[in-house]
C-alpha positions as CSV (number, residue, x, y, z in Angstrom):
1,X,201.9,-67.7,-71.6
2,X,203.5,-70.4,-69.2
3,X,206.8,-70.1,-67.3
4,X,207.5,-73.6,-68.4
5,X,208.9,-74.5,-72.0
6,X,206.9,-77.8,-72.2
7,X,203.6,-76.4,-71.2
8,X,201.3,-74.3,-73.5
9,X,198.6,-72.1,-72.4
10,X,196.4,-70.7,-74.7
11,X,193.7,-68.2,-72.9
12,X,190.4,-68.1,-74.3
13,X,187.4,-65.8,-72.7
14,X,184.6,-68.8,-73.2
15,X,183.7,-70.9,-70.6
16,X,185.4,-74.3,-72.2
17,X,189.1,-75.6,-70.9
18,X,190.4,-78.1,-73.4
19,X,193.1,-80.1,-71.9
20,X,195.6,-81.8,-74.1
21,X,197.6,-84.2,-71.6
22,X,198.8,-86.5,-73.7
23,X,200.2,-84.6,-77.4
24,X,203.8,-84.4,-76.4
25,X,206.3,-86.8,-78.0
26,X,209.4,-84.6,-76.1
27,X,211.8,-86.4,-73.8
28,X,214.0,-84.1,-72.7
29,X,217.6,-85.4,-70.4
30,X,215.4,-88.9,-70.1
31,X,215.9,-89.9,-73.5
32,X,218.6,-91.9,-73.0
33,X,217.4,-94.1,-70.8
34,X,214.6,-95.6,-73.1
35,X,214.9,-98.9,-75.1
36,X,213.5,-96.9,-78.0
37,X,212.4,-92.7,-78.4
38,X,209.9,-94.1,-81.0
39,X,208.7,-96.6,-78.1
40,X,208.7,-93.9,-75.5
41,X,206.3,-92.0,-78.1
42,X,204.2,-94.4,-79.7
43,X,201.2,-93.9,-77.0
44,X,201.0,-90.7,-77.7
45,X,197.4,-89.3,-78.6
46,X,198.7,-88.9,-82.3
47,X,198.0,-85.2,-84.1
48,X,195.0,-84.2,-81.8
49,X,196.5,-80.7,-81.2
50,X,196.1,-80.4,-84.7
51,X,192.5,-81.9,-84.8
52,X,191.5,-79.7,-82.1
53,X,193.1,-76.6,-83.4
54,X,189.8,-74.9,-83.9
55,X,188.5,-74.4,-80.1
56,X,190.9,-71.2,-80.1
57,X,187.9,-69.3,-82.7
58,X,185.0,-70.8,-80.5
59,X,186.7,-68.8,-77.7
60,X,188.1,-72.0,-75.5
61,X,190.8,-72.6,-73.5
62,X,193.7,-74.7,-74.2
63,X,196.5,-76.4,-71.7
64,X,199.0,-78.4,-73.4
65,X,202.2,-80.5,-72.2
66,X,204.5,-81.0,-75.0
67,X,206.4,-83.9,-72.9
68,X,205.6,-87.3,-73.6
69,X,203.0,-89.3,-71.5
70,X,206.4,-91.7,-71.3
71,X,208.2,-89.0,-68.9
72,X,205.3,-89.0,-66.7
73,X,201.2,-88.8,-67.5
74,X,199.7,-86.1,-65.8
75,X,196.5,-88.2,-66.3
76,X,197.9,-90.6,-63.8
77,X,196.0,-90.6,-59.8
78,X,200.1,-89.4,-58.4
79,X,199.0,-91.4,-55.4
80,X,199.6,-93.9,-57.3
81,X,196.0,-95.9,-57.1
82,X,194.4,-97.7,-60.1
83,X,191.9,-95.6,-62.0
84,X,190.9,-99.2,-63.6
85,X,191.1,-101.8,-61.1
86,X,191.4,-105.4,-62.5
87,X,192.4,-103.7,-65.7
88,X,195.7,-103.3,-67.4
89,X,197.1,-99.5,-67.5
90,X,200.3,-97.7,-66.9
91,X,201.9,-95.8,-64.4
92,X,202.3,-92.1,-63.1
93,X,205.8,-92.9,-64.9
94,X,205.2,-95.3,-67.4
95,X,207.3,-98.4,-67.0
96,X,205.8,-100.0,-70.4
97,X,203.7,-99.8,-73.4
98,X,200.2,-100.0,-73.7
99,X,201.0,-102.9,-75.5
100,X,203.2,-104.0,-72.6
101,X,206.9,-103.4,-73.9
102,X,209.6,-102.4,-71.0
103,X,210.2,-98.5,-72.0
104,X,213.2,-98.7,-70.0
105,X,217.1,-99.7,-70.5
106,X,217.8,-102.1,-67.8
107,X,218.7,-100.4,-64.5
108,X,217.0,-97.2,-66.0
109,X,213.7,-97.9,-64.1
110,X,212.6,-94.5,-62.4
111,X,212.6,-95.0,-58.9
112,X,210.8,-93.3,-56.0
113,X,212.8,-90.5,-55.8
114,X,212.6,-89.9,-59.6
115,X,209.2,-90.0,-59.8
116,X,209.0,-87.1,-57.3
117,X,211.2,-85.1,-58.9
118,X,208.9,-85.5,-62.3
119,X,205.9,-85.2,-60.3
120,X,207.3,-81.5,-58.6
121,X,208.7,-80.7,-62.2
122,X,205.9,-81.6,-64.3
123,X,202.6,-82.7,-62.8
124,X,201.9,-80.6,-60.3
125,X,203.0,-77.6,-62.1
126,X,200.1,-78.5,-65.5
127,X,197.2,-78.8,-62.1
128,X,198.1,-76.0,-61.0
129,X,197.7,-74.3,-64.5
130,X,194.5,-76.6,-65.2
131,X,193.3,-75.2,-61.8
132,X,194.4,-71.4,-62.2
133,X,192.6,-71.5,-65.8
134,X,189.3,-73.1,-63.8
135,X,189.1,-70.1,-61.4
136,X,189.9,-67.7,-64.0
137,X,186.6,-69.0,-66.3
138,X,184.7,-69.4,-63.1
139,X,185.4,-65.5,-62.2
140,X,183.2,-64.7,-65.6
141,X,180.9,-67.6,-66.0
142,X,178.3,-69.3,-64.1
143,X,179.4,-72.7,-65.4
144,X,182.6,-73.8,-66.6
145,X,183.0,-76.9,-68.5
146,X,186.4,-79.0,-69.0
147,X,187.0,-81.2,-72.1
148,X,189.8,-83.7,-71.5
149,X,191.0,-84.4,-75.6
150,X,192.2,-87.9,-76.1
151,X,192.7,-90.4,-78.5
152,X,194.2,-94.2,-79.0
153,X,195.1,-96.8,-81.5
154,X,191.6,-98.5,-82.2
155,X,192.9,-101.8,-81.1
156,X,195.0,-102.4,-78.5
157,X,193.9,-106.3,-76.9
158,X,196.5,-105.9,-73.5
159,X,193.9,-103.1,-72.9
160,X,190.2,-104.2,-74.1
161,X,188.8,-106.2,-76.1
162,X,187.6,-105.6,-80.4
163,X,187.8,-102.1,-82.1
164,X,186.6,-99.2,-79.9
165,X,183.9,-96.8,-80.7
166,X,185.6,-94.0,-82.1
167,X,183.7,-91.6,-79.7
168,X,184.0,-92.5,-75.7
169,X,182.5,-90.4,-73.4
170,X,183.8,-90.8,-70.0
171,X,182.1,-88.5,-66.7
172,X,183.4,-90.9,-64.1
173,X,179.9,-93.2,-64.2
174,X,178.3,-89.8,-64.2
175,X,180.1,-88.1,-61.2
176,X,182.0,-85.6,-63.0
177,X,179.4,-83.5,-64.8
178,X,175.7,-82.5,-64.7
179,X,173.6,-85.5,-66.9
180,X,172.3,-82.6,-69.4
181,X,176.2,-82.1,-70.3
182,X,176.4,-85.8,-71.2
183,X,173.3,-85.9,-72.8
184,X,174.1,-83.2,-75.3
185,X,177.7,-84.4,-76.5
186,X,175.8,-87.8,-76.8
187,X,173.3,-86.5,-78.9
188,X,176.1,-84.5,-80.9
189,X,177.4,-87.9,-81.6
190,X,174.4,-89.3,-82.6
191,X,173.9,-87.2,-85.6
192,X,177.4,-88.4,-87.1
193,X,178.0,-91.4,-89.1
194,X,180.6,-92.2,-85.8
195,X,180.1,-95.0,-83.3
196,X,179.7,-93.5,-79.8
197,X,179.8,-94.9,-75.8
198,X,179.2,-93.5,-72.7
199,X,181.3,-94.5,-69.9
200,X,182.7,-98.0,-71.5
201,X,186.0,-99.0,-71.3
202,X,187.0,-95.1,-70.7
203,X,185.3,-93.2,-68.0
204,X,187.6,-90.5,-67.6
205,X,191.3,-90.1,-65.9
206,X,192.2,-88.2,-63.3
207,X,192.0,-85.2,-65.2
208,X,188.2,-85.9,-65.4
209,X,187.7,-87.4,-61.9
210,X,189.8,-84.2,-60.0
211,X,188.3,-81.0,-61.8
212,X,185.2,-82.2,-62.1
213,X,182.6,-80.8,-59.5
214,X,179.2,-80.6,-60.9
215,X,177.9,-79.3,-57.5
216,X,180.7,-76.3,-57.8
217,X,179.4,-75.9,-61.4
218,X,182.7,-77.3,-62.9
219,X,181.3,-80.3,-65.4
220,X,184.3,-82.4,-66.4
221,X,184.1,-84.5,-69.4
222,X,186.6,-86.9,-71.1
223,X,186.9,-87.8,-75.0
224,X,188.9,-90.6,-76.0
225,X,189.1,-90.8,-79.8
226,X,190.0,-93.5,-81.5
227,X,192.0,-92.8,-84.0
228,X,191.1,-94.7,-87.2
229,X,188.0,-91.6,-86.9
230,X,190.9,-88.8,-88.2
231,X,193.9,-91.1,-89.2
232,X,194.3,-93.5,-92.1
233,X,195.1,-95.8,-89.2
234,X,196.8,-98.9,-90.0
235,X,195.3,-102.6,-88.7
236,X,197.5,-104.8,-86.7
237,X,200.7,-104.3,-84.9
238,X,202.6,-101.0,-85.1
239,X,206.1,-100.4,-85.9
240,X,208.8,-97.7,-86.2
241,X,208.3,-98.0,-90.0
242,X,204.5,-97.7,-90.1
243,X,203.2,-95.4,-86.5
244,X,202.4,-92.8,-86.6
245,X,200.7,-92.5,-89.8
246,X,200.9,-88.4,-90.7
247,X,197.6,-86.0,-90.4
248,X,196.0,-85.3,-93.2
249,X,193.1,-82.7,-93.1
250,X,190.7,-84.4,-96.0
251,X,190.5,-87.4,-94.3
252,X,190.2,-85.9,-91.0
253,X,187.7,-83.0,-92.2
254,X,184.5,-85.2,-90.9
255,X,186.2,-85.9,-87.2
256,X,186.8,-82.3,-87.1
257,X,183.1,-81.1,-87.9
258,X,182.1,-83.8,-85.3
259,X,184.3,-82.1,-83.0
260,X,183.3,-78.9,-83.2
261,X,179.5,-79.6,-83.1
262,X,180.2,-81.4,-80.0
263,X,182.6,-78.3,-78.9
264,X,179.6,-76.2,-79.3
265,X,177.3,-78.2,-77.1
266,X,179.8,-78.1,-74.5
267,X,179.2,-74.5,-74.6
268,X,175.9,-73.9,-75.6
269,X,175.0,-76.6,-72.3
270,X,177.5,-73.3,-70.2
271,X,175.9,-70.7,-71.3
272,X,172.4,-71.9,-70.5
C-alpha cells in the first residue's frame, strides 16, 4: 500500500497510528560506504515489528521504513537542531554509533547535498504518509492518537547513565498529548511487573514533537523499550558475534501482553 519499496503501510480503521521509524536494517547503494553493515545496523530498534505485530487485530495503523536509521532517521528535527541539548545523540544522517563509532569509510561522510537527496528520497516521503494516515483517522474519529514504537539496548553510557526503565514514556514534557492519555499508559504500566518513566531521558523525537497537537485532537506519544523487557539481552559491549540476539516469543510473551494492554488504553482514552 505505498509507492515506495522501503516503506510499509498497513491501513487499519481504528483511531491508533503506530509508527515504526526505526525497524529497518536495509542499506540499499549506501552500503558500501560504511566501516561495517553490522555497524550501520546495530542501533536498530531490534525485532519490535515483530513485538508489535498484534495492533493490526486491535484495528491500528501501521507505518514502517524498512531502511536503516544509519541511511537517515526520520526521527531526526531535518533542520538539523538538537532534540537533546547538552546531550549526546546522532544526526538526521548518522555519522556514528550510539556508542560513538565513525559509521563511515573515510571520505564517505555524507555531505550537504547528500543529505538532501536522503531527506527528498526518504524523510519527507514517510511524513507525508504519517500525515496522509493522520487526516485519514481524523476524517472518522474525534480523536486520533499516534504511538511512536521504539526500543534500545538497556545500557548504552555515551547516552545516559545505569540501566533504563524498560517502559519510557515520552509526550514532549507533556506538550504532545492530552494528560489523561499519559495517565492511562502510565497506569497500564503500573499493573506490570516492568519498570516505567515518564518523560526521563526520552521525551519523544520528532515524530512525537511534529504530529502531536493535543488542541487539534492528535495526542502523540512515544515508547522507548528497552530491550532486555522482550530480548534475552546480553550485558556489556556488543559485537558482530553476539547483537542482535534473535526473538523469541516465550520470552517476549509478557512485553507483548504489556503492550497490548497499553495499546488498548491508547484506544479506549480515543474513543472516549
Amino acid at each position: 500500500m505505498s509507492a515506495h519499496p522501503w516503506l510499509t503501510i498497513h491501513r487499519g480503521d481504528g483511531p491508533l497510528l503506530l509508527s515504526m521509524p526505526h525497524t529497518g536494517t536495509e542499506l540499499g547503494a549506501y552500503e558500501s560506504r560504511y566501516v561495517s553493515p553490522w555497524m550501520a545496523r546495530k542501533d536498530a530498534d531490534w525485532w519490535v515489528e515483530k513485538l508489535y505485530d498484534f495492533g493490526r487485530d486491535l484495528g491500528a495503523t501501521l507505518v514502517r521504513t524498512t531502511l536503516s536509521r544509519s541511511v537517515i532517521d526520520v526521527n531526526r528535527d531535518p533542520s538539523g537542531v538538537s532534540l537533546y541539548p547538552g546531550q549526546a545523540t546522532t544526526e538526521l544522517c548518522p555519522t556514528t554509533t550510539f556508542d560513538g563509532e565513525p559509521l563511515y569509510r573515510d571520505g564517505q561522510v555524507p555531505d550537504a547535498a547528500d543529505i538532501a537527496d536522503r531527506r527528498s528520497k526518504y524523510f519527507d516521503p514517510y511524513h507525508a504518509a504519517l500525515a496522509a494516515e493522520v487526516a485519514r483517522l481524523k476524517a472518522a474519529h474525534p480523536k486520533v492518537v499516534v504511538y511512536d514504537c521504539h526500543s534500545i539496548r538497556s545500557e548504552v553510557p555515551r547516552l545516559f547513565a545505569g540501566p533504563l526503565p524498560h517502559f519510557n514514556i515520552g509526550t514532549n514534557s507533556g506538550k504532545s498529548c492530552d494528560p489523561k492519555l499519559t495517565a492511562a499508559v502510565e497506569a497500564a504500566c503500573a499493573t506490570t511487573t516492568f519498570s516505567h518513566v515518564v518523560n526521563g531521558r526520552f521525551k519523544g523525537g520528532f515524530i512525537t514533537r511534529n504530529l502531536g497537537k493535543p488542541e487539534s485532537n492528535v495526542h502523540a506519544i512515544q515508547m522507548e523499550l528497552a530491550a532486555r523487557g522482550y530480548l534475552r539481552e546480553i550485558t556489556g559491549p556488543v559485537t558482530h558475534a553476539n547483537w542482535p540476539v534473535a526473538y523469541d516469543e516465550t520470552h517476549a510473551a509478557p512485553m507483548r501482553a504489556a503492550l497490548k494492554n497499553i495499546l488498548e488504553a491508547c484506544l479506549a482514552f480515543a474513543r472516549n
